[in-house]
N, C-alpha and C positions, 0 to 999 in steps of 0.2 A: 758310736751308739752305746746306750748304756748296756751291761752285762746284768737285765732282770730276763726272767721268759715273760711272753706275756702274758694275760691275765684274761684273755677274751670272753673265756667261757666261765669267768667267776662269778661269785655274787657282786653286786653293784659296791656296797662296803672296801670287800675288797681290792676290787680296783680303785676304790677311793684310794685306799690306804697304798696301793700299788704305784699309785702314781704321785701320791705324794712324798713318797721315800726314791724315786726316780728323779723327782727334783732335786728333792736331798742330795741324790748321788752327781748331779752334773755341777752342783754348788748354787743353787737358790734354796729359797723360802718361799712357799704361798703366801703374798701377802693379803690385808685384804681388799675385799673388792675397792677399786676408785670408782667414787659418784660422778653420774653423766654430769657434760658441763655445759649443759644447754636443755633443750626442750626433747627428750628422747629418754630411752632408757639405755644400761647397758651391753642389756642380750633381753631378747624377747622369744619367749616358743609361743611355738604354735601347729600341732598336726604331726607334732613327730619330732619337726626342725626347730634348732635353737640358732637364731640368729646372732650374731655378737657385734655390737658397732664399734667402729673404729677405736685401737688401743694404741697408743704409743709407750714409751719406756717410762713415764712422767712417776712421780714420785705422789705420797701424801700434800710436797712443800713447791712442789711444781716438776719444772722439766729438767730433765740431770742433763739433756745433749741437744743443745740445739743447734741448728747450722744446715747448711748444705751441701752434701759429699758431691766431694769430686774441687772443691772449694777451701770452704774450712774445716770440713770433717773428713776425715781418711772410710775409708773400704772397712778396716777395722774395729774403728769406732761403730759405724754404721750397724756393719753386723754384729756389735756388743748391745749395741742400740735394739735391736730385731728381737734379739733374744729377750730383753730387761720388757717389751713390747709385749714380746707371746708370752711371759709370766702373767704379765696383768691381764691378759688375754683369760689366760687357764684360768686366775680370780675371779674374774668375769664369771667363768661358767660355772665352775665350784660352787660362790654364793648364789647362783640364780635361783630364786625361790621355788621356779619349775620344775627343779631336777632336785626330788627325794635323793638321790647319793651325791649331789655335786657331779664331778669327773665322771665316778663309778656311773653314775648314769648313761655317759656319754657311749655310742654305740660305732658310731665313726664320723671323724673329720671328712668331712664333703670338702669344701674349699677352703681355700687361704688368699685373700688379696695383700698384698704387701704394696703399699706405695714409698718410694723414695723420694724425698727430696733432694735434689740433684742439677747437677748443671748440665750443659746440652749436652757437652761433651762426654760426660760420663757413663757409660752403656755397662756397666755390671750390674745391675740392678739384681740380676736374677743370685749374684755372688751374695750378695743382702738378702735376701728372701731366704735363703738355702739354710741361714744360722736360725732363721726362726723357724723353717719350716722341720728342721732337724732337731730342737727343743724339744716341737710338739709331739714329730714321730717318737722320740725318746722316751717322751714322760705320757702316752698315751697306748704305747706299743706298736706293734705292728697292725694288729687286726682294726683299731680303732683310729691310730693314727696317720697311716698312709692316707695322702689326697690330693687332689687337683690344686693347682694354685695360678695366681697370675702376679707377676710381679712390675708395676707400672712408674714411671718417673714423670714425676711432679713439680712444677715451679715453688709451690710451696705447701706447707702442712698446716693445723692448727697449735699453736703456740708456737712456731718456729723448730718444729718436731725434725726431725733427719728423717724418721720412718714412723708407718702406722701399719696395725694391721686390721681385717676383719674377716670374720671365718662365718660359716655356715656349716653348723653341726645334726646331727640324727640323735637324738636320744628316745630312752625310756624309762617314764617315772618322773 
C-alpha cells in the first residue's frame, strides 16, 4: 500500500491531485481516457452512481497482452495485465464529463468485476483481481477505495484481452 493518509474529507481537487500523485508513487501515469469501441459510452452517471464499462490494459495502438492465463499468459503477466486495466479504469472516471473533479469527485468504489480469460484449469482468478483491486484501493484510499468485488473466468475477452474490468462507483459533482 501506498505510504499517502487519506484524503476523504478533502476538497474534491484535492483528492484529485491525491490520487494522482498516488499513482505517481506506484509507477503509472493517468493516461488519457480510451474511446468506447462500439456502440456504448465509457462510464455513464446517473443518481449518484458512475457506471464504468469494461476496461482492459489496451493501449492508444491496441492491446499490450493478449492470451489466455493459465496457457500462454502466466499469473504474473495477468496481474500486470489488471493493474495497466484499473489505470484506464481510473481514466475512464477522471475524464468523465459528470464528475466536476475527476477522481476527487469520486466518493467510494462500490464494486469491481474483473474477468479472466483463462483455461478451465486455472482457478486463481481471484490472485488476478487482487493486483487491480489493490491499484485502486491505493490511488483512491481507504475511505473511497475499499469495495466489493467479483472476480469471474472466461473462455474469452474482447480483442483477445487476458483481463477486463468494470466498477460501479458513488460520486459527487
Amino acid at each position: 500500500m501506498v505510504g499517502v493518509t487519506d484524503a476523504g474529507d478533502s476538497a474534491p481537487e484535492e483528492r484529485r491531485r491525491l490520487g494522482w500523485e498516488r499513482l505517481s508513487q506506484l509507477g503509472h501515469s493517468l493516461p488519457e481516457p480510451l474511446a468506447a469501441k462500439g456502440g456504448y459510452v465509457a462510464a455513464r452517471a446517473f443518481g449518484g452512481a458512475l457506471w464504468v464499462a469494461g476496461h482492459t490494459g489496451r493501449g492508444p495502438e491496441g492491446p499490450r497482452l493478449t492470451g489466455v492465463v493459465g496457457d500462454d499468459v502466466t499469473l504474473e503477466q495477468a496481474q500486470e495485465e489488471a493493474r495497466r486495466a484499473a489505470v484506464n479504469l481510473l481514466a475512464a472516471v477522471d475524464g468523465c464529463p459528470s464528475l466536476t473533479a475527476g477522481l476527487g469527485s469520486v466518493e467510494a468504489l462500490l464494486h469491481v468485476r474483473v474477468f479472466v480469460a483463462a483455461t478451465t484449469e486455472f482457478d486463481r482468478h481471484p490472485l488476478v483481481a487482487d493486483a487491480a483491486s489493490q491499484l485502486l484501493h491505493d490511488v483512491l484510499g481507504p475511505a473511497a477505495g475499499t469495495h466489493a468485488r467479483t472476480a469471474v473466468g472466461v473462455s474469452s475477452l474482447p480483442g483477445g484481452s487476458a483481463v477486463e474490468l468494470e466498477a460501479v462507483l458513488a460520486y459527487a459533482g
